[in-house]
N, C-alpha and C positions, 0 to 999 in steps of 0.2 A: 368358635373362631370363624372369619365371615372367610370365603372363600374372595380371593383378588386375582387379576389378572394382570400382567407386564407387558405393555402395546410399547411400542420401537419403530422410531422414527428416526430418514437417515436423509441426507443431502450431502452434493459433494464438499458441503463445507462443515459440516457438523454431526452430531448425534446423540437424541435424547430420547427418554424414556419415562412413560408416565406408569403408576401402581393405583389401578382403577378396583373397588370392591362390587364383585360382583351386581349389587344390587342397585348401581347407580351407572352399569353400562350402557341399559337404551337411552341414560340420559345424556349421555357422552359420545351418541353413534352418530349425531348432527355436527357435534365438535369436529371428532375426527376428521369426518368427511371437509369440512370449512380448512382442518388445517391442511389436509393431503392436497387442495385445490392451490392453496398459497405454496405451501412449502416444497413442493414435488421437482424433483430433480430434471433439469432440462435433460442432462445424461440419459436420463432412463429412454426420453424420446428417441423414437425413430427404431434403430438396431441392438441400443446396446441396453441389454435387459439382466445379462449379467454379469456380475465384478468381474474386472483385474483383479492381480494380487502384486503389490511391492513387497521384498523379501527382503532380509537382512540378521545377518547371523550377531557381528560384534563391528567396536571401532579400534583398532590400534593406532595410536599416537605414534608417529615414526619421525625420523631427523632427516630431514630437507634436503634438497643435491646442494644449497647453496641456502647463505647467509642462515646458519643454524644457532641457534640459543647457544649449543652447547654441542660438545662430541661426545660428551660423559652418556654414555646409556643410562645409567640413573635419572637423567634428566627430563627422561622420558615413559616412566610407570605413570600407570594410570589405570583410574578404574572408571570408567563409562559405561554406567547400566541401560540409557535410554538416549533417543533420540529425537528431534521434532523434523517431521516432512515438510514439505512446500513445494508447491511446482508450480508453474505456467503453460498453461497451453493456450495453444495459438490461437487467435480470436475472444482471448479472456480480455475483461477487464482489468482483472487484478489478478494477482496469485493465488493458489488454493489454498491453505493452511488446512493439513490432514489433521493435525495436533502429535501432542508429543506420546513416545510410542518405550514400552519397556523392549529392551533387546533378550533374547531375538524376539522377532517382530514378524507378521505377515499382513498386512494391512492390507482392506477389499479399497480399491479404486474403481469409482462409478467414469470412466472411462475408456474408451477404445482407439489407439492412435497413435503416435506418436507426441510424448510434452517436449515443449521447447529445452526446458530444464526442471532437474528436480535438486533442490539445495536441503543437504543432508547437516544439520544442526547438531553438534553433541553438546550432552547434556550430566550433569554430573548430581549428585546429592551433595548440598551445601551442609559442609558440618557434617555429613556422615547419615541426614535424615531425609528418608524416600519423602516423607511427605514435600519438602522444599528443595526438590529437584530444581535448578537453573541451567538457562542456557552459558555455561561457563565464559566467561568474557575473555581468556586470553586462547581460545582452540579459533579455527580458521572454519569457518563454514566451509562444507565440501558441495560444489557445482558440479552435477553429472548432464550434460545435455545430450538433449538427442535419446531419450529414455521412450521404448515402445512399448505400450500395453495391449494384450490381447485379451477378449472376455475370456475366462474363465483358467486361464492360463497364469503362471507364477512367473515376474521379471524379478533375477537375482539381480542384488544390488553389491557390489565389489569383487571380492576377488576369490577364487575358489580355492581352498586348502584341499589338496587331493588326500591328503590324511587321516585328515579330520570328515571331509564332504560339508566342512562350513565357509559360507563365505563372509570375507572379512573388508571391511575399507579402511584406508590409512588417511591416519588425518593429521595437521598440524599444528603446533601452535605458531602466534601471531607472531609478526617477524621482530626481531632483537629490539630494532630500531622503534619500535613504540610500545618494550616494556623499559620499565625502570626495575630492575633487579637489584635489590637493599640485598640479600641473604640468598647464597647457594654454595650446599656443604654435602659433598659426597661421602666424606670421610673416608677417602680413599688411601692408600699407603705414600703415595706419592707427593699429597700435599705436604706442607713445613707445616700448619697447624689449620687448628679447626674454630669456629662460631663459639663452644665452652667452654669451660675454664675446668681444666681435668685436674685441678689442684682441691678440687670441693670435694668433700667424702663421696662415694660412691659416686663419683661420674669417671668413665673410661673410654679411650678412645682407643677402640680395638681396630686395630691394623690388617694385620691379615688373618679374616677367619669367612672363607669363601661359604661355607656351611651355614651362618648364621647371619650373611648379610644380605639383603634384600638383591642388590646388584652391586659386582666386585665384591671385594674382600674388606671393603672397611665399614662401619657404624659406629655409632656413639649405643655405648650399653652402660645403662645409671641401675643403681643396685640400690634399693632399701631393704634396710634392716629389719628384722621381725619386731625389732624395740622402737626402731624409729617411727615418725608419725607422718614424715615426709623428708622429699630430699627436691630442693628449690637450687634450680640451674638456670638464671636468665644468656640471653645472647649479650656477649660480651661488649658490644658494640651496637651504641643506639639508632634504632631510624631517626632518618631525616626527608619530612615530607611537609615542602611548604605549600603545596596547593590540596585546600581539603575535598577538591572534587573528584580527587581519584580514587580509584578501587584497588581496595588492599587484601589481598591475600595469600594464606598463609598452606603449602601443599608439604606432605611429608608422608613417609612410606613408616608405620612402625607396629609393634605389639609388644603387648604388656599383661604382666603379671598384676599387676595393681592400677587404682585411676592415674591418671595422667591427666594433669590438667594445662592447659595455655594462655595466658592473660595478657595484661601491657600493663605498664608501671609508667606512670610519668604525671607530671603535676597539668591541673585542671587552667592554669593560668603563669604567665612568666611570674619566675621570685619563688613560683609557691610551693608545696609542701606536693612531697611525691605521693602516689597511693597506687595501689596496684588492684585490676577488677579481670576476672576470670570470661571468658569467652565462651571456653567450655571444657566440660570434663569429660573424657574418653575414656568407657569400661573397657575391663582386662578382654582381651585375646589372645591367643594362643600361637595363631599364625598372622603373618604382614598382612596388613590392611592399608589401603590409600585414603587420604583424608583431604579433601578441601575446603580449608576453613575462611570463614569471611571475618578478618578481621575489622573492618572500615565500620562497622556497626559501634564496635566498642570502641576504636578509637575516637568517634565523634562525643561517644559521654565525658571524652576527657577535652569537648571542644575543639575539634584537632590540633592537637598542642603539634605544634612540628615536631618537638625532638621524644623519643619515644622508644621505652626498650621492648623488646617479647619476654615474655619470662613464663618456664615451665616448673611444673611443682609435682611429683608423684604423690601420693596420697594413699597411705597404707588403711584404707577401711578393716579389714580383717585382722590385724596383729601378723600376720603371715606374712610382710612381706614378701619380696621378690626383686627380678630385672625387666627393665624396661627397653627397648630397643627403638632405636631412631638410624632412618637411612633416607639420603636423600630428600635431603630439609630445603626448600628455600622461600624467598616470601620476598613480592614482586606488587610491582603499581600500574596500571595503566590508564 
């Protein structure tokens, strides 16, 4: 095995890395030097020789002093594992783009000074999968201005939990007024009814049971049988989306004993014949998980037919059966 070597290279705006084999480094020692001459950070000149640090612990989603989605706390779970940075400082051209950062986070900043502003981006796992992290399109980008860095020194970014010793930022979603909200089901005690149809074999709509529901005392718990193969619960009432340039998605708090899967059922053209295509299946957990699912993929295979149901189907793989838990459902367009 040949012996290699990993050389790193950084600018304020990027960072790459090459894997050279020993035996072809003095031919690569003219490279180097040609890229260090292009690529070398104006930062580094003058004083500042070494890093800031930006810090950050977690994001909490919290509800607004004014015009809120919602007052339901349920409205508001969320799982934010990562972040993308950006800032400006004074005399840039453009903005920096750090890139996007898993939480927590301490990121080296090749600067010293005070940025104009640094704009905090949350970022979610589409569908549950790290690799297709997006910048979630209905959260509010967070503006911190006036943010100072000192070499070698750590700037916390939010708010200190004296508790914990972590700091957190609260972030919001976009205001009422530019989502369209199709579905939002707490399943609280206090609503008259819920999104399913608790007349299907195994679907229930548990009332009060503080223990076993993500936030409040109510959920939807669907039971399959060890004999059964599945138990198919669509939402009782269809979307209606007549502009197909919107983004559709679909958030819910749950865990399960068996797959769980969620699709759309609706015909490919007016007149025609309905079919139903799955989005995706979600393996069993044990404890609530948050999920954001992008529906607007799938609804486009179906043409975006305007009218359009959701429809879920547990899926007993193992003969074993189980129950499924749903809390804090909704599914929104913007």
């Amino acid at each position: 095995m040949s012996l290699q070597i990993y050389i790193f290279f950084s600018n304020k705006n990027s960072a790459w890395g090459v894997l050279i084999p020993m035996n072809r480094i003095s031919l690569c020692l003219l490279s180097i030097g040609l890229l260090l001459s292009v690529f070398s950070c104006k930062k580094f000149e003058g004083d500042v020789r070494v890093p800031a640090y930006l810090h950050i612990d977690s994001l909490s989603v919290n509800q607004p002093a004014a015009n809120a989605p919602s007052t339901d706390a349920g409205w508001y779970t969320s799982d934010i594992d990562a972040v993308q940075l950006i800032a400006y400082f004074d005399g840039e051209k453009a903005e920096t783009i750090f890139g996007t950062f898993e939480l927590p986070c301490r990121v080296p900043i090749l600067y010293e000074g005070t940025a104009q502003y640094v704009r905090v981006i949350p970022v979610v796992r589409q569908n549950g999968i790290a690799q297709t992290r997006i910048e979630y399109p209905y959260f509010c980008d967070t503006i911190l201005k006036d943010i100072t860095f000192t070499a070698n020194k750590t700037t916390h970014i939010g708010q200190l939990d004296t508790a914990t010793g972590r700091y957190w930022l609260p972030i919001y979603y976009k205001p009422i007024s530019l989502m369209d909200v199709l579905v939002y089901d707490a399943f609280e005690p206090l609503a008259t009814s819920i999104v399913f149809d608790t007349t299907t074999k195994g679907v229930a709509w548990i009332q009060n049971d503080r223990e076993h529901a993500q936030t409040g005392s109510g959920y939807l718990k669907v039971t399959t049988d060890s004999n059964a193969t599945s138990v198919e619960f669509p939402i009782t009432t269809d979307m209606v989306i007549n502009d197909p340039t919107k983004i559709l998605y679909l958030e819910m708090d749950y865990h399960t004993d068996v797959h769980l899967r969620i699709g759309i059922s609706s015909p490919y053209t007016s007149g025609g014949q309905r079919y139903t295509n799955w989005a995706i299946t979600l393996y069993p957990r044990k404890t609530y998980g948050k999920i954001y699912i992008n529906l607007g993929k799938l609804w486009s295979q179906f043409n975006y037919y305007p009218n359009f149901s959701v429809i879920f189907s547990t899926l007993n793989t193992t003969g074993l059966g189980g129950d499924t838990y749903i809390d804090n459902l909704k599914i929104f367009t913007i």
